[in-house]
C-alpha positions in Angstrom: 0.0 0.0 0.0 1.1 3.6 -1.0 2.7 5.5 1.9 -0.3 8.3 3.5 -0.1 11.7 2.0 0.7 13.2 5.4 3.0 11.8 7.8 3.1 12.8 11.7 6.2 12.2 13.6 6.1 12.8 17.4 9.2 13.0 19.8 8.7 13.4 23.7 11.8 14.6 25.3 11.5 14.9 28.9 12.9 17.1 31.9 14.4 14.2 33.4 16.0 12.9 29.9 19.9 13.3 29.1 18.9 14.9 26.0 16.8 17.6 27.7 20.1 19.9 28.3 20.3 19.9 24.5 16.6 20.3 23.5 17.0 24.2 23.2 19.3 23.5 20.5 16.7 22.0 17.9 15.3 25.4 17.9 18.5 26.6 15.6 18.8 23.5 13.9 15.0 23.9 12.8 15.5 27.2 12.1 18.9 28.0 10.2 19.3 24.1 8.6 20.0 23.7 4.9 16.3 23.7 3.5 14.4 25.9 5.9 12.2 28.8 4.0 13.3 31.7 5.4 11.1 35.0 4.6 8.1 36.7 6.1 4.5 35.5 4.8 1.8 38.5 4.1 0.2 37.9 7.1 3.9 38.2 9.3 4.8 41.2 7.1 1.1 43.0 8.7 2.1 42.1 12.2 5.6 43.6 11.9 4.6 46.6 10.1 6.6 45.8 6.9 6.0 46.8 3.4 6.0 43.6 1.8 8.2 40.8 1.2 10.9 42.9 -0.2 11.5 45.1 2.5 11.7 42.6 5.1 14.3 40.7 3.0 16.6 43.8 2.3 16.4 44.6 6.4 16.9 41.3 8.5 19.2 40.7 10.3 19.9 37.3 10.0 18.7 36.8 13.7 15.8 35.4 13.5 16.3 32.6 10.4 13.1 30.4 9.7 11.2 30.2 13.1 8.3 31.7 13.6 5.3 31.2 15.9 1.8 32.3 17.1 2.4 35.8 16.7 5.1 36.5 14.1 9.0 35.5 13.4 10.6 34.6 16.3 14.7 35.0 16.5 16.6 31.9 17.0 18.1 33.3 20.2 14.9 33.8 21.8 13.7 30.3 21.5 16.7 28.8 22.3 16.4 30.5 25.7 13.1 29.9 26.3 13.3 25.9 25.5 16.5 26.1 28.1 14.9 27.8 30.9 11.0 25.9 30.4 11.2 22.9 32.9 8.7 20.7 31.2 9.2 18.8 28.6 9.6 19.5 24.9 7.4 18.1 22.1 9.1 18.2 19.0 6.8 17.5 15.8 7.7 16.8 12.5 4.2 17.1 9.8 5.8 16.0 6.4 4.3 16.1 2.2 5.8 14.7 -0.3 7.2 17.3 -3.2 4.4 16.2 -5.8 1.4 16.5 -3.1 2.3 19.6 -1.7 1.7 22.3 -4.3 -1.8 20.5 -4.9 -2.6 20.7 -1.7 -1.0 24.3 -1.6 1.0 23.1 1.0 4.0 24.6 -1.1 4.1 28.1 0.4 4.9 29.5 3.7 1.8 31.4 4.5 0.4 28.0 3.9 2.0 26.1 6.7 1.3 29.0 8.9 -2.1 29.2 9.2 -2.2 25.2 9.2 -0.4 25.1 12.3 -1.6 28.4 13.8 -4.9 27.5 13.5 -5.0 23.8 14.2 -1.7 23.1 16.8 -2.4 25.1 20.1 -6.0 23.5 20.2 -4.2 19.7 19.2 -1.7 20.2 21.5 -3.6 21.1 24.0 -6.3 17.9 23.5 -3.4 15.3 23.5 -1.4 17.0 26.6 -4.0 18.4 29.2 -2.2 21.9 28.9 -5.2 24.5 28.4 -4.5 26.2 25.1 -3.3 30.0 27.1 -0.5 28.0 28.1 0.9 26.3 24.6 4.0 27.9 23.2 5.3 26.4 19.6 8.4 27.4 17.8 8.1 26.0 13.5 10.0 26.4 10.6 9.0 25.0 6.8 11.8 23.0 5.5 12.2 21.7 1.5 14.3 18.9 0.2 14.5 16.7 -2.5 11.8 14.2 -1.2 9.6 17.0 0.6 7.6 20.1 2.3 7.4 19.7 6.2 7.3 21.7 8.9 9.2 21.5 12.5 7.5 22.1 15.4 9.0 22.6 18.8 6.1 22.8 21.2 6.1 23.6 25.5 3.5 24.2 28.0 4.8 28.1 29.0 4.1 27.4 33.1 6.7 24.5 32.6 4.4 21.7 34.7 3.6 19.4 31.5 6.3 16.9 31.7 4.7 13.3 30.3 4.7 10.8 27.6 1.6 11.5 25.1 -1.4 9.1 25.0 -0.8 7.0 21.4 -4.9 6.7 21.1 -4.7 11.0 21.3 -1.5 10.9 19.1 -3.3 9.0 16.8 -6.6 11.2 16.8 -4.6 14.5 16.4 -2.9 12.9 13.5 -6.1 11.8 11.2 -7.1 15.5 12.5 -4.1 17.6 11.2 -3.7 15.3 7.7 -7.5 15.7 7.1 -7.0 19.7 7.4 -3.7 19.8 5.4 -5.3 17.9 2.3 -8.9 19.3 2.7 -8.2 20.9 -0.7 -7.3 17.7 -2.2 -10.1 16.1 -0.1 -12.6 18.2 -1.6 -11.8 17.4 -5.1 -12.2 13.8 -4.0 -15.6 14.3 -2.2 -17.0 15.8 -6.0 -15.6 13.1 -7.6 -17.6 10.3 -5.4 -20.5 12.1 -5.4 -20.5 12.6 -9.1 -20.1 8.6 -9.0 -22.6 8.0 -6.9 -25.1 10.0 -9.0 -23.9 8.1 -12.0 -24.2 4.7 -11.0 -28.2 6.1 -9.5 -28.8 7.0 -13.1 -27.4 3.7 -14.7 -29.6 1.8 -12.2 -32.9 3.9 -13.0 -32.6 3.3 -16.2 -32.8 -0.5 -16.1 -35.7 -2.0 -18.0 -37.5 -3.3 -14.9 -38.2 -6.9 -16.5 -34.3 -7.6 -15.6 -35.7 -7.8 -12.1 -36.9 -11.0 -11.6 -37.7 -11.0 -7.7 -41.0 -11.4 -5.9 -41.7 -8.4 -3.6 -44.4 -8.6 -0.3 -47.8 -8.1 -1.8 -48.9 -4.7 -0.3 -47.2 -2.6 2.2 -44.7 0.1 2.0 -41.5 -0.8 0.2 -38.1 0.5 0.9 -34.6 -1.2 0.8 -34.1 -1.0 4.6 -37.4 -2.2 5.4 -37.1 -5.2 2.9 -33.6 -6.4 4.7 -34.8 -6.1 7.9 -38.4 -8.1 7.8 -37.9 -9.4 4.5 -34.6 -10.6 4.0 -35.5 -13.4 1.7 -36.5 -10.5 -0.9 -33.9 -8.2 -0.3 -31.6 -10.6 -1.3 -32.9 -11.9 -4.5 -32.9 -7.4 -4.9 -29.2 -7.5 -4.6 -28.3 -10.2 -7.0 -30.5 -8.7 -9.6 -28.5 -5.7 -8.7 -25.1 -7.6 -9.2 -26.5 -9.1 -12.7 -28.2 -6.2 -14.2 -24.1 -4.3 -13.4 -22.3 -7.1 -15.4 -24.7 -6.7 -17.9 -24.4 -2.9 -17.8 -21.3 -1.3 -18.9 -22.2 2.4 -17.5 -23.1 1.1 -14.4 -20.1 -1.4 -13.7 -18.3 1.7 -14.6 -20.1 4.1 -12.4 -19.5 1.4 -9.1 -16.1 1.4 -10.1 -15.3 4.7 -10.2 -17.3 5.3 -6.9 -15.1 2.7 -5.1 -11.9 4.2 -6.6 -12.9 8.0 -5.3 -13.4 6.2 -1.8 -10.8 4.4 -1.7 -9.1 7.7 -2.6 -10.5 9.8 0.3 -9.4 7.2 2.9 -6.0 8.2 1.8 -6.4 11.7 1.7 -7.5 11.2 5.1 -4.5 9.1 6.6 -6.5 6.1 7.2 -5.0 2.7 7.7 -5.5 -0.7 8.1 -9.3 -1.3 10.1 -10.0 2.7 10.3 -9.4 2.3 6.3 -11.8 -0.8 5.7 -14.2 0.3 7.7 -14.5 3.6 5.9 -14.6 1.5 2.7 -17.2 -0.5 3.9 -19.3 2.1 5.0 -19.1 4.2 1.8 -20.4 0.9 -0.3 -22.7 0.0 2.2 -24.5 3.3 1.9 -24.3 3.2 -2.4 -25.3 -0.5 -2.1 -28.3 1.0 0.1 -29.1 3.9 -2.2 -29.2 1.8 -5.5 -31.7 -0.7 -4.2 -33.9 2.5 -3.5 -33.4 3.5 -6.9 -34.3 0.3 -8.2 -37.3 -0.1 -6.5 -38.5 3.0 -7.4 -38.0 0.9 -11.3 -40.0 -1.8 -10.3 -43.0 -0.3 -7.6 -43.1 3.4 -8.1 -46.3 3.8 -6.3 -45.5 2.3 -3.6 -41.9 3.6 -2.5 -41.6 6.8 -0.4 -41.1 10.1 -3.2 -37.9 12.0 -2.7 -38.8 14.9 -0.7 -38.8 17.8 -3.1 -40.0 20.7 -0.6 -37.2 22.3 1.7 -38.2 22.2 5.2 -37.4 24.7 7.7 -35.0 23.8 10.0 -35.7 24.2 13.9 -33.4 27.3 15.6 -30.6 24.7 16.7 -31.1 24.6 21.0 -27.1 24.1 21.7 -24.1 25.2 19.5 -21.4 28.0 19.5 -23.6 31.0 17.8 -26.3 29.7 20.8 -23.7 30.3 23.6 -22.7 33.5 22.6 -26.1 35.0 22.4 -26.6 33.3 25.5 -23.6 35.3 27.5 -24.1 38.3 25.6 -27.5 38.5 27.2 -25.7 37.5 30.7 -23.1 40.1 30.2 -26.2 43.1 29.1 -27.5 41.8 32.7 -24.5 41.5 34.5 -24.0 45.4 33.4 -27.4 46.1 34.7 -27.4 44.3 37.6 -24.2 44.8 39.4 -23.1 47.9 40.7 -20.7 50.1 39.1 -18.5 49.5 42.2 -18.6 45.7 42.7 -17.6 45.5 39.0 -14.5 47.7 39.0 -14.3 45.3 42.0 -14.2 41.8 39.9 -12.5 43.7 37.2 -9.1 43.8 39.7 -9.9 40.5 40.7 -9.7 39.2 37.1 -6.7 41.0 36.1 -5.0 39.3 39.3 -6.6 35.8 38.5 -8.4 35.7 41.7 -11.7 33.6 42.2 -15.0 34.9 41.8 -17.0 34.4 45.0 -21.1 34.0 45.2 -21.4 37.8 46.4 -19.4 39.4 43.3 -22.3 37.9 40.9 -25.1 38.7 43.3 -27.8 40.6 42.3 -28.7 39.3 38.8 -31.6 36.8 38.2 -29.5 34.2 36.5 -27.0 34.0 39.9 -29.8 34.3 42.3 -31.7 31.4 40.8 -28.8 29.3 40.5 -28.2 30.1 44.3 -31.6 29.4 45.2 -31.8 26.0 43.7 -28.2 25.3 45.0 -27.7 28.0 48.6 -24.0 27.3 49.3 -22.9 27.5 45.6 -20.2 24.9 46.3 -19.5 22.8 43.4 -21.3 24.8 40.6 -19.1 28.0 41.3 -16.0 26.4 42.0 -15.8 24.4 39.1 -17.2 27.7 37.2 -14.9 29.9 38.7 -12.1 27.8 38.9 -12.1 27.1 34.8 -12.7 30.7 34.0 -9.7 31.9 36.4 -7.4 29.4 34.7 -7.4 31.6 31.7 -8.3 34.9 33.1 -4.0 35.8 34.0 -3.6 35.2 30.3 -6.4 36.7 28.8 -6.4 40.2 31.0 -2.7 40.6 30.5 -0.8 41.1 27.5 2.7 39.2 27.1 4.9 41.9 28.4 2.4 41.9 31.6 0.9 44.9 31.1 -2.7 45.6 32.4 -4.5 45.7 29.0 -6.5 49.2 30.3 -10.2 49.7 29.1 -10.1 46.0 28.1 -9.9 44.9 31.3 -13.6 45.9 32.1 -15.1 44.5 28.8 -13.3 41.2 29.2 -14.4 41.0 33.4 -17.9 41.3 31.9 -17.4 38.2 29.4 -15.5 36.2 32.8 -18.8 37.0 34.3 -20.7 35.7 31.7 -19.0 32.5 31.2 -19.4 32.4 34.8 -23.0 32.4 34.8 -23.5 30.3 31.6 -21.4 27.5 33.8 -23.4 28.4 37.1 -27.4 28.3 35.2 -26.5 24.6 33.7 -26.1 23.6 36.8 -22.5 22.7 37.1 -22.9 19.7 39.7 -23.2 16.8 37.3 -20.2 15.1 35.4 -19.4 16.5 32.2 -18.5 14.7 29.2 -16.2 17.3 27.8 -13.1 17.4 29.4 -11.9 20.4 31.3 -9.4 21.4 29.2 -12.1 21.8 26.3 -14.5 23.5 28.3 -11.2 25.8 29.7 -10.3 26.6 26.4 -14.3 27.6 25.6 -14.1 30.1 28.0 -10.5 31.3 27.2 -11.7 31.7 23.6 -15.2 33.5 24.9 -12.9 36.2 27.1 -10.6 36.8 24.8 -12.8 37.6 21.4 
């Protein structure tokens, strides 16, 4: 089997290790190697305040070679030091494409890479580690060779206390994660081609004389290929090998099946699937068309008597949980918390958030969301804490810049949102176990404070 598209390699190296001492070194030798792409990508050039490409290469320094990370370039030096005096451990990440994949993928440019890993790696990181995403820190340089484009990625928890091996079942899910985003151009390209397929191989089989079907169906009733297999098996099966004649006897529809199992198979390998993930997928996508063309051919055979396609769009329902729901939902807390709470008890929480302190139950009195979630639970206990406790994990990060400077008139704004995500926590209830791990729902509420 063809090597995947995308390959992952991950490397633990821990505070205890012998090689720890020389971790910070991988920093240059991922940044200044033979290979590494060193220039400034549009969106670098904004950040920096430079006038394009040009300028930027007439002006460095030679300083800060091929690294960049979250923010912008980032000078070898200053990595280097960083990695030495971090006393966790270091994850060091290697994402490689081969040369004739990568420009169709438009993994070929610099800019490219960057938002792949900007946008994806803090949160993957963060979901295979435990380390709440305020707290991740990566250092990345694009590298070409003769064989391929890939990226280096040094990676550390900033506070220093994540210092273990990674989980291979996580590993393996933040793998089939960043190779599905690196070749969802390519993957799209594949999805058209198996739908077009799909649609094919429908046609061919509506356009089978219906005589070829020689099968006896139940006498009366509704009739539809899932309801046949499942109290009429005897019929569905004499379906599907009048099915399997009528496509050796059918050139356009052999064809059709054929090129529907080739675009699958394709997309398993756009997707970095192997061995049972792989057949599994496989199976699934034939098990769905093998579903969908004894529909169509029993629309051949009984027209009047299988379900019509519905034609008619239907209104969706407003959607009761979801992202755009939440933040309607805690801009409505924050409008009350602003109405509710007194000028002075807010400048009060305000402080208290830009020092990471802990909300207590009389900084949110005095709104009808706290007081009912008092009511139903008097002593607060484990719905605040575990409220307040998430949102002051990221609230030293998100009131601060990174120089530590008080971010001013954002403080306010951003002490409403902490009260908000606060309250949102505190009126589900907050007692029960969660199936989202805290990390996740940290994250939530870092990215809800800091917007």
């Amino acid at each position: 089997m063809a090597s995947p598209p995308v390959i992952v390699n991950h490397s633990v190296v821990r505070a205890g290790a012998s090689a720890r001492a020389s971790a910070a070194g991988l920093a240059a030798y991922a940044g200044t190697r033979r290979g590494v792409v060193i220039e400034i990508s549009e969106a670098d050039g904004r950040r920096r305040g430079v006038d394009g490409l040009a300028a930027y290469a007439a002006n460095r320094t030679g300083s800060t070679g091929g690294l960049w990370g979250a923010d912008g370039p980032v000078p070898v030096a200053e990595a280097r030091r960083a990695i030495a005096q971090n006393s966790g451990a270091v994850l060091t990440t290697v994402v490689t494409v081969p040369n004739d994949i990568a420009p169709d993928a438009g993994l070929d440019r610099l800019d490219a890479w960057q938002a792949l890993v900007r946008s994806e790696w803090p949160r993957l990181f963060s979901e295979m580690t435990g380390v709440p995403e305020s707290r991740v820190e990566f250092y990345a340089a694009m590298h070409i060779n003769g064989t391929s484009h890939h990226v280096h990625i040094l990676t550390v928890d900033r506070s220093g206390d994540w210092d273990s091996l990674l989980p291979k079942g996580k590993m393996e899910a933040a793998r089939l994660e960043i190779s599905s985003k690196a070749m969802a151009p390519l993957l799209r390209e594949a999805y058209i081609e198996r739908d077009l397929a799909r649609a094919a191989a429908l046609d061919a089989v509506a356009r089978i004389d219906r005589n070829r079907f020689d099968i006896e169906l139940p006498p009366n009733g509704r009739i539809e290929a899932a309801h046949l297999r499942r109290f009429h098996p005897e019929a569905s099966a004499e379906l599907r090998e009048a099915l399997d004649r009528a496509a050796s006897g059918s050139p356009e529809l052999a064809g059709a099946l054929d090129r529907h199992r080739k675009a699958v198979e394709r997309c398993a390998g756009l997707k970095c699937l192997t061995g049972e993930a792989r057949d599994a997928y496989a199976r699934k996508a034939a098990a769905d068309l093998d579903l969908r063309c004894e529909n169509a051919a029993l629309r051949v055979l009984v027209p009047d008597r299988v379900p019509a396609r519905e034609q008619t769009p239907v209104r969706r329902a407003a959607p009761a949980t979801g992202p755009a729901v939440e933040r309607r939902r805690e801009a409505g807390l924050a409008t009350e918390a602003r109405a509710c709470i007194p000028r002075a008890r807010l400048e009060r929480i305000t402080r208290k958030a830009a020092r990471g302190r802990t909300l207590e139950p009389a900084d949110l009195r005095g709104g009808p969301t706290a007081d009912r979630a008092f009511r139903r639970t008097p002593s607060a206990g484990t719905a605040l804490g575990r409220a307040a406790a998430m949102a002051t994990l990221v609230a030293r990060e998100a009131t601060r810049d990174d120089r530590g400077r008080d971010m001013g008139d954002e403080a306010g704004e951003r002490a409403l949102r902490l009260i908000a995500a606060t309250l949102r926590v505190l009126a589900s209830g907050g007692t029960g176990p969660s199936s989202v791990p805290a990390v996740k729902i940290a994250n939530r509420i870092e990215r809800t404070i800091t917007r």
